[in-house]
Legacy VTK file of the C-alpha trace (Angstrom):
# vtk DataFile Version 3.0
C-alpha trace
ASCII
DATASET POLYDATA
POINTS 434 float
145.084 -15.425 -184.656
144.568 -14.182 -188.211
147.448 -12.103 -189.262
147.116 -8.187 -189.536
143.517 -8.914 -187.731
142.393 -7.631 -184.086
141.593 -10.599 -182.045
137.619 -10.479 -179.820
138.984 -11.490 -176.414
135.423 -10.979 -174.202
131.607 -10.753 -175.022
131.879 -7.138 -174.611
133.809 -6.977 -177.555
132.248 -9.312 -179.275
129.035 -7.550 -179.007
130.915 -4.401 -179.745
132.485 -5.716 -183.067
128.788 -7.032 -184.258
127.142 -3.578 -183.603
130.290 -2.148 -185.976
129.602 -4.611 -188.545
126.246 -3.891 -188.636
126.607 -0.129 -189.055
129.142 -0.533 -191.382
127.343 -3.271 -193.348
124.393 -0.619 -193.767
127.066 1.784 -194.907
127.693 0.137 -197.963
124.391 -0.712 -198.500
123.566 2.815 -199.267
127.224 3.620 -200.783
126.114 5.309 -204.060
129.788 5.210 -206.347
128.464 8.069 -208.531
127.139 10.523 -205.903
130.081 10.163 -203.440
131.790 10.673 -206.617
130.306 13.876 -207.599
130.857 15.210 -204.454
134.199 14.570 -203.738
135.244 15.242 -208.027
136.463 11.670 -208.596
134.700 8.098 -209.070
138.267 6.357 -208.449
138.100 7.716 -204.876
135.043 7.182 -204.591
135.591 3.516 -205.086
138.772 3.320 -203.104
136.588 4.590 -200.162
134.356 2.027 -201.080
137.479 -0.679 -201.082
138.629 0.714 -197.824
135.068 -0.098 -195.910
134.921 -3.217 -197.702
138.575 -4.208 -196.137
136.951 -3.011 -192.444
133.709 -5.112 -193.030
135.911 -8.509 -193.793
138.234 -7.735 -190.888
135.503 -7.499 -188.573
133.957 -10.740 -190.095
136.964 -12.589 -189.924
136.919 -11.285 -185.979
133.397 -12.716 -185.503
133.822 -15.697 -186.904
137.119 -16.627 -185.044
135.314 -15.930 -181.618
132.574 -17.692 -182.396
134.230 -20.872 -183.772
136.641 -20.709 -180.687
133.408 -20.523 -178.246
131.259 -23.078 -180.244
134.397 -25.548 -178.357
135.284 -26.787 -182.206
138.882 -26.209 -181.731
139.884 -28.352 -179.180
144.141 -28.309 -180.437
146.206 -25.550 -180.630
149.774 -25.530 -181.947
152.520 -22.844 -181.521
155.629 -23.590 -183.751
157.341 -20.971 -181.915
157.191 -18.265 -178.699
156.385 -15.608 -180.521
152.757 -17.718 -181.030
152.075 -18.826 -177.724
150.219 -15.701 -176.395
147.698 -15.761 -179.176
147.621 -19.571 -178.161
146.743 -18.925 -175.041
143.936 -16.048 -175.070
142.243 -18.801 -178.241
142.720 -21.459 -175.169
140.601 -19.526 -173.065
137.605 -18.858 -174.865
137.703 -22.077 -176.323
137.370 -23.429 -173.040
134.466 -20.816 -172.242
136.667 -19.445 -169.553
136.024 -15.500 -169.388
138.685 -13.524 -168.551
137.335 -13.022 -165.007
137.617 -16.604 -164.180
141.500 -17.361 -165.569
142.157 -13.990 -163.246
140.840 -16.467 -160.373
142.050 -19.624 -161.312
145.628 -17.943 -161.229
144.976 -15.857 -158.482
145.117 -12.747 -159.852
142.440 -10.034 -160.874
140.808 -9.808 -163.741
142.282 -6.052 -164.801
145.752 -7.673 -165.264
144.484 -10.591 -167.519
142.540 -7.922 -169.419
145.773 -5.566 -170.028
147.722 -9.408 -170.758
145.710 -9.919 -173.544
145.416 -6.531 -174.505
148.901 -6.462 -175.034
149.502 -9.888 -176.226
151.388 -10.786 -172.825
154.019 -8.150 -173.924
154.837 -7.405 -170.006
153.912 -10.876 -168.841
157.204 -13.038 -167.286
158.041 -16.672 -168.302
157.020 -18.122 -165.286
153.567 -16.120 -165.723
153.216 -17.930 -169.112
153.996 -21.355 -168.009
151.076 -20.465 -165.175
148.949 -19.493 -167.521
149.174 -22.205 -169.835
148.935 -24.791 -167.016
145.524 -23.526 -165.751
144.308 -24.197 -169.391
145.737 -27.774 -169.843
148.218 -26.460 -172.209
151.412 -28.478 -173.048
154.269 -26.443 -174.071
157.216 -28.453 -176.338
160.847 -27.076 -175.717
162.031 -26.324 -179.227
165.901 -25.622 -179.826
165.654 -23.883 -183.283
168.521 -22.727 -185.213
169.012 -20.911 -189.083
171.974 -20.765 -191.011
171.856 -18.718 -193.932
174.608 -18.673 -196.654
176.836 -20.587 -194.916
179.749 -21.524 -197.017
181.520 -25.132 -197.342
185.371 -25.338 -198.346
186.893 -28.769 -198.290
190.613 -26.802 -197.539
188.560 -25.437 -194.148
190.680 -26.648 -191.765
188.426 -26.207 -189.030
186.523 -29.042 -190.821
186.466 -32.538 -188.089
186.641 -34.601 -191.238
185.359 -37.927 -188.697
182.158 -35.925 -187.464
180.979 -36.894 -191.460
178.950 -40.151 -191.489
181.318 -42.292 -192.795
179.524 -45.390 -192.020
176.292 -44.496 -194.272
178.585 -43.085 -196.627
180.274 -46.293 -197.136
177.322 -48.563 -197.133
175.702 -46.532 -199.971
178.740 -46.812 -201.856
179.808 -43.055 -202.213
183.470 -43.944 -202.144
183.225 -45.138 -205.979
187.182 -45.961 -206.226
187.527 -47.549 -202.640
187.905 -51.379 -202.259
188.879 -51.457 -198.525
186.114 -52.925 -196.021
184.245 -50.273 -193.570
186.723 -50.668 -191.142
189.195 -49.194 -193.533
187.284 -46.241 -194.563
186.857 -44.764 -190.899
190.320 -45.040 -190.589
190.583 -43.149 -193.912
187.913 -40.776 -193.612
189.561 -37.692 -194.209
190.948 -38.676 -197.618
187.776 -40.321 -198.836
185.070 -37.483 -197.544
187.654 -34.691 -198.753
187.963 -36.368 -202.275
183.863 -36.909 -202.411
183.125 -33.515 -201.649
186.118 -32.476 -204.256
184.610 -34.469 -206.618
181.274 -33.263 -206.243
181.703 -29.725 -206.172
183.390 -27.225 -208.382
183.531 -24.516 -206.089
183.011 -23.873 -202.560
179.079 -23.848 -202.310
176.550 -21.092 -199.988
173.390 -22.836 -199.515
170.719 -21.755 -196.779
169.129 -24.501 -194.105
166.307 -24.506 -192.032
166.150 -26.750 -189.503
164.214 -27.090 -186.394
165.177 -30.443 -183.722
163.385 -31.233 -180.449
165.612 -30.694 -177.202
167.734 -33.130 -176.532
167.864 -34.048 -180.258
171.123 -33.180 -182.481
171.414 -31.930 -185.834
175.307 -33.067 -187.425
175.757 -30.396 -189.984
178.182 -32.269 -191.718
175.543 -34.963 -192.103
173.699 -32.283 -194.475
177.034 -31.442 -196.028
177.093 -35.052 -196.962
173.280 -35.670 -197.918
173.934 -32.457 -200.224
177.076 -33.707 -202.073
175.114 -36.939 -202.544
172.159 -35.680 -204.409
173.934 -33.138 -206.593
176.582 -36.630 -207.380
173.740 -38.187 -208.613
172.202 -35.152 -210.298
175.774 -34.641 -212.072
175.524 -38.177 -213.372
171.965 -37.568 -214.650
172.892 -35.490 -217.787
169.609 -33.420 -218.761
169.517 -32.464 -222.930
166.868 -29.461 -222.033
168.280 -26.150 -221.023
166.260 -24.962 -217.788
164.061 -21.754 -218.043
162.787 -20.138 -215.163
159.752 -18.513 -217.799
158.304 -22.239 -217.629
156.827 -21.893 -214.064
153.835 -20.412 -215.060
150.612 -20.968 -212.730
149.710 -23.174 -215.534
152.642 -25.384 -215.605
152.327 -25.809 -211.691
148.448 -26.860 -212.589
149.364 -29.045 -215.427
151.984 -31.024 -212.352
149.331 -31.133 -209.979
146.838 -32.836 -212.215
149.510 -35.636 -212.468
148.887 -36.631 -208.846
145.350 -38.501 -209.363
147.477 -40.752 -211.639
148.581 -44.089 -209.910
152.282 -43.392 -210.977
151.523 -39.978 -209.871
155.111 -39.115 -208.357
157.248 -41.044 -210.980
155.178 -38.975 -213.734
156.050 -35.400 -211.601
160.051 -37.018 -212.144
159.526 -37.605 -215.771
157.365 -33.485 -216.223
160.276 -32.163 -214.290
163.230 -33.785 -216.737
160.962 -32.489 -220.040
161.707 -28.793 -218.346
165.409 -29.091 -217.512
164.460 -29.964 -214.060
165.900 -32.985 -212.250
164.510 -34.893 -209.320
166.546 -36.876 -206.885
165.557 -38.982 -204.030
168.550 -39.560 -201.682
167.166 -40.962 -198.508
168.408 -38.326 -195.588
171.300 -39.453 -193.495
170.963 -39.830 -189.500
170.645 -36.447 -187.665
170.023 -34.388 -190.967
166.416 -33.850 -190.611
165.943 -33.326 -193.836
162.826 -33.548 -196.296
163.702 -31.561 -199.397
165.934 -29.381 -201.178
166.715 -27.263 -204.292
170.233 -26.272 -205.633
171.372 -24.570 -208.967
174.371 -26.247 -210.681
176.187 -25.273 -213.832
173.563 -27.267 -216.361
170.345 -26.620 -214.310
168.807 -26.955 -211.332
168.147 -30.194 -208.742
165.147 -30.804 -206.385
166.379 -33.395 -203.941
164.009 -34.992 -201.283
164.170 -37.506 -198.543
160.829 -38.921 -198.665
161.672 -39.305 -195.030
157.770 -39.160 -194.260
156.672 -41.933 -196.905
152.843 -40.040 -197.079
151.518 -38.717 -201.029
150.127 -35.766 -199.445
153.876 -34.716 -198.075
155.472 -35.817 -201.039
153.071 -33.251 -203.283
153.652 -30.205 -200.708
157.250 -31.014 -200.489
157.586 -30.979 -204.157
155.701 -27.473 -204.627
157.382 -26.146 -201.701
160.930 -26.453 -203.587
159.986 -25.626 -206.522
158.591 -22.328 -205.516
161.936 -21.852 -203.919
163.459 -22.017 -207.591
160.904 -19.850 -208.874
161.492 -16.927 -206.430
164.266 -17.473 -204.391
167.099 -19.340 -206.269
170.670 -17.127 -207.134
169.119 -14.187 -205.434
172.380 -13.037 -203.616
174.637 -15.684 -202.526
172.014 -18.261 -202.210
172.631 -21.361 -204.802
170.648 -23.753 -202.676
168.140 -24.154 -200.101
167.413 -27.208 -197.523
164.173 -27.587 -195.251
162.989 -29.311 -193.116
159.005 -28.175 -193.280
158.554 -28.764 -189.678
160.872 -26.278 -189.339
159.689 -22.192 -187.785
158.824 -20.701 -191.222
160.678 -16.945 -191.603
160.521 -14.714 -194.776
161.395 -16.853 -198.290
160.368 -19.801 -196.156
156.912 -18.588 -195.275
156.392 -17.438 -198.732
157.510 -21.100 -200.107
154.704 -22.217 -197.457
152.265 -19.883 -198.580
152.651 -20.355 -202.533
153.061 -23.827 -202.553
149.617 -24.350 -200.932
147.860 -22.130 -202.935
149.015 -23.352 -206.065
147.805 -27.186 -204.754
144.654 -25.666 -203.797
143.834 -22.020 -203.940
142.500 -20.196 -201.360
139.861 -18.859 -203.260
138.664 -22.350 -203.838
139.209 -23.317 -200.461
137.109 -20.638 -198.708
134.037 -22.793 -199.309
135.199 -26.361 -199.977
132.515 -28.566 -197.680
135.472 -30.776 -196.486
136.556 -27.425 -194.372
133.470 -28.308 -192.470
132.365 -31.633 -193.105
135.445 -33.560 -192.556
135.064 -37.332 -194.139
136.120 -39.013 -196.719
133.296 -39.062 -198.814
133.709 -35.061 -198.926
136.907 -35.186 -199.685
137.641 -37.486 -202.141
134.054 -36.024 -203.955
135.566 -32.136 -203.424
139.384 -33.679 -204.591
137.752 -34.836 -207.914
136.090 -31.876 -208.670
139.351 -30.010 -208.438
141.279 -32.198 -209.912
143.445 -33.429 -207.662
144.982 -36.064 -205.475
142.268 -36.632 -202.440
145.533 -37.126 -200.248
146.227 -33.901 -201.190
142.757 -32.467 -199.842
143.464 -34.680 -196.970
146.612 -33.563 -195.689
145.198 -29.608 -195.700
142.843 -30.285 -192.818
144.892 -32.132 -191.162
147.422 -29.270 -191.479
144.765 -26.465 -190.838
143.118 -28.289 -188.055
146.406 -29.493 -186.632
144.795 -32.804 -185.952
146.648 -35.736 -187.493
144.640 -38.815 -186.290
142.078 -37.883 -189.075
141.481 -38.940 -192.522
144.886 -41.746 -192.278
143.237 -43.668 -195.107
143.849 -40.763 -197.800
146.554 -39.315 -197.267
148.539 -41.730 -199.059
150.656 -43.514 -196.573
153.184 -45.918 -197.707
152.626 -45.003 -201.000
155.380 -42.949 -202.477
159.091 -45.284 -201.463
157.063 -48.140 -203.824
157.402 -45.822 -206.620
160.940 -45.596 -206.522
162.220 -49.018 -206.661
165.380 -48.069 -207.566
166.167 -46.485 -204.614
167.419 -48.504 -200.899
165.538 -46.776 -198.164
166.725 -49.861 -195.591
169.713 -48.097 -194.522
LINES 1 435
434 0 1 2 3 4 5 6 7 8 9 10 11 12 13 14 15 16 17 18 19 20 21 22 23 24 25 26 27 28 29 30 31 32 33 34 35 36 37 38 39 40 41 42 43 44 45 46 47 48 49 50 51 52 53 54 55 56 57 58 59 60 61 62 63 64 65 66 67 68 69 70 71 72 73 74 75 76 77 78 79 80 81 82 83 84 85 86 87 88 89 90 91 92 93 94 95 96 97 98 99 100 101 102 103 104 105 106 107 108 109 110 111 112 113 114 115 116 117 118 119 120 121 122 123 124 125 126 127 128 129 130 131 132 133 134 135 136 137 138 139 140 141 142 143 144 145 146 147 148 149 150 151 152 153 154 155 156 157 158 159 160 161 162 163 164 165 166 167 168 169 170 171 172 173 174 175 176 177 178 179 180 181 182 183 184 185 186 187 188 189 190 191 192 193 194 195 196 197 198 199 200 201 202 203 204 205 206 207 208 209 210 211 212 213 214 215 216 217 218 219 220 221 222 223 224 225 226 227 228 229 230 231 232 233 234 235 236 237 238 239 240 241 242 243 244 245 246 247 248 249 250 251 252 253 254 255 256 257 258 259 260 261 262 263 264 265 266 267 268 269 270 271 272 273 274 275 276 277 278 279 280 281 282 283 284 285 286 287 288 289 290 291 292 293 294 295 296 297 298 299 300 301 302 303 304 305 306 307 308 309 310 311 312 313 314 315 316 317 318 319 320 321 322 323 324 325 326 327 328 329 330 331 332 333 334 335 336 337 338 339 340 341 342 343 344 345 346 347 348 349 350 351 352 353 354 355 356 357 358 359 360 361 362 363 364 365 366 367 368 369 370 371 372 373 374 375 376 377 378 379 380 381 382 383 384 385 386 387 388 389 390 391 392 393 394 395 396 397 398 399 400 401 402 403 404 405 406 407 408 409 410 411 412 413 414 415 416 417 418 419 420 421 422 423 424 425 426 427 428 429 430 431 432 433
């Protein structure tokens, strides 16, 4: 359901909201700025009037044109990332599958007065069990999600609550971490406390607050102090990196983000973005994420600039460009606001507050909405139309590609553009076989 926007549940309203438009469209047909002005002493509200019935008239469109997609049987896959989604899920279900509230109220067994107040209220007052009933009568599968956010969570290596073999030793080892240790792998379990307490010692100057977002399928596991150790890795390598241009956060101007994205047509596209970055004070690492970490990027603010770290855990050019802008919006707005020095995502993760924003921004500076309103791939979804809409734009068609699939929320389409396989090959340098 559009955000802020009333949702047409029934033809009633439907035909309801159309008569409204149509009134109000005839309204501002006749809206005369100067004489309402006259009348009421002021052109300026006169014209915020005017702004006001505009606002009405696009809400009201937006309405219309949500019920009538959902009836036309277009949408066919709906997505919830959390609870909090699933009743606007389920009323879209329902008039996609030209059900009318009547007819769930039978298929359930109940009347059609309670489904009416259900919607009404956005199943405020409806039960669990009610849900799941619901959402079985419309062929509805419903994921368990175990979700969890830690913000500003601190890291002290003299913690002593810290299970020093819960770290993951083993990768640690094999990607060589323990730069002084000659012992075989054996050795270093058996030494893990020394060797993960001096790496993090090494690696840090203080202790360090960071935020995570993280979001794992039941029955899946997130080890924290497989993040502590992915962290500690990248900002190793970032310390090693030394960077002769002093970071400025006045740089990430709308037309330094546009000046990036233009870089992703290029063949080299990604290694270029690492090179840009560097000319700005900005540093790029690619550290492979460790098992259970869940990881796909990162930002963090050391002493002599900031670090974007990423996993490349989904090895696709149109995640690798969102990714990218996602964390780098994060330093733009976010970054040594308070305690927070870093911030890790995983971008399948429930978005809340500086994460939606990141979301939000990010997209718009790949492709802005504006732009996007009437791009023909919205509607015409091939890859002629995209790669002839990314051209014209100016960027990556993978880019274009990965949108729809996003918006649409189906993922079997367009798997020739988005770039698949094509971003590990860029970094040679880096050993993604572990």
């Amino acid at each position: 359901m559009l955000e802020g926007i009333s949702m047409i549940t029934n033809e009633r309203q439907y035909k309801i909201t159309k008569n409204q438009l149509k009134k109000i469209e005839k309204s501002i047909d006749s809206f005369n700025i100067k004489k309402i002005g006259m009348s009421i002493g002021s052109e300026i509200l006169a014209k915020a009037e005017l702004d006001a019935v505009l606002s009405e008239q696009e809400n009201l469109v937006k309405q219309i044109a949500e019920y009538e997609i959902l009836k036309s049987g277009a949408v066919d896959i709906f997505r919830a990332s959390s609870l909090k989604e699933l009743p606007s899920i389920l009323i879209k279900a329902r008039i996609a599958k030209n059900l009318s509230q009547k007819e769930l109220a039978e298929l359930i067994g109940i009347k059609e007065q309670q489904i009416q107040r259900y919607e009404a209220e956005q199943y405020a007052t409806a039960n669990l069990t009610r849900l799941a009933q619901v959402a079985k009568v419309l062929e509805l599968n419903i994921s368990e999600i175990a979700e969890f956010n830690n913000e500003s969570e601190s890291v002290d290596i003299n913690d002593d609550n810290i299970v020093w073999d819960q770290f993951p030793v083993k990768e640690m080892y094999l990607r060589n971490w323990f730069e002084d240790f000659n012992g075989t792998l054996s050795d270093a379990i058996n030494n893990s406390e020394e060797l993960v307490k001096n790496f993090i010692k090494n690696t840090y100057y203080k202790p360090l607050f960071y935020a995570t977002r993280q979001r794992i399928r039941s029955g899946g596991k997130v080890n924290k102090y497989a993040l502590i150790a992915w962290q500690c890795g990248v900002v190793n390598l970032a310390q090693k990196e030394k960077i002769s241009k002093k970071f400025h956060k006045s740089v990430l101007t709308n037309k330094w983000f546009d000046n990036l994205i233009k870089l992703s047509v290029k063949e080299d596209g990604p290694k270029e973005a690492d090179q840009y970055l560097y000319k700005f004070g900005i540093r790029l690492i690619i550290q492979p994420h460790l098992p259970q970490s869940h990881l796909d990027g990162a930002v963090f603010l050391l002493r002599d600039g900031p670090v974007i770290g990423m996993t490349l855990r989904y090895d696709r050019l149109d995640n690798f460009w969102f990714v990218l802008f996602h964390e780098l919006v994060h330093l733009k707005k976010h970054i040594h606001k308070g305690r927070i020095e870093g911030i890790i995502d995983n971008l399948e993760a429930d978005a809340d507050d500086i994460e939606k924003e990141a979301d939000r921004e990010a997209g718009e500076l790949l492709i802005s909405s504006i732009v996007w309103e009437t791009a023909l791939p919205r509607y015409v979804q091939n890859e002629n139309t995209v790669r002839d809409f990314a051209y014209k734009i100016g960027v990556s068609p993978a880019i274009v590609a990965g949108k729809i699939r996003k918006e649409t929320g189906n993922y079997t389409i367009l798997t020739n553009i988005i770039g698949q396989g094509e971003v590990r090959k860029k970094f040679q340098n880096i050993d993604f076989s572990y």
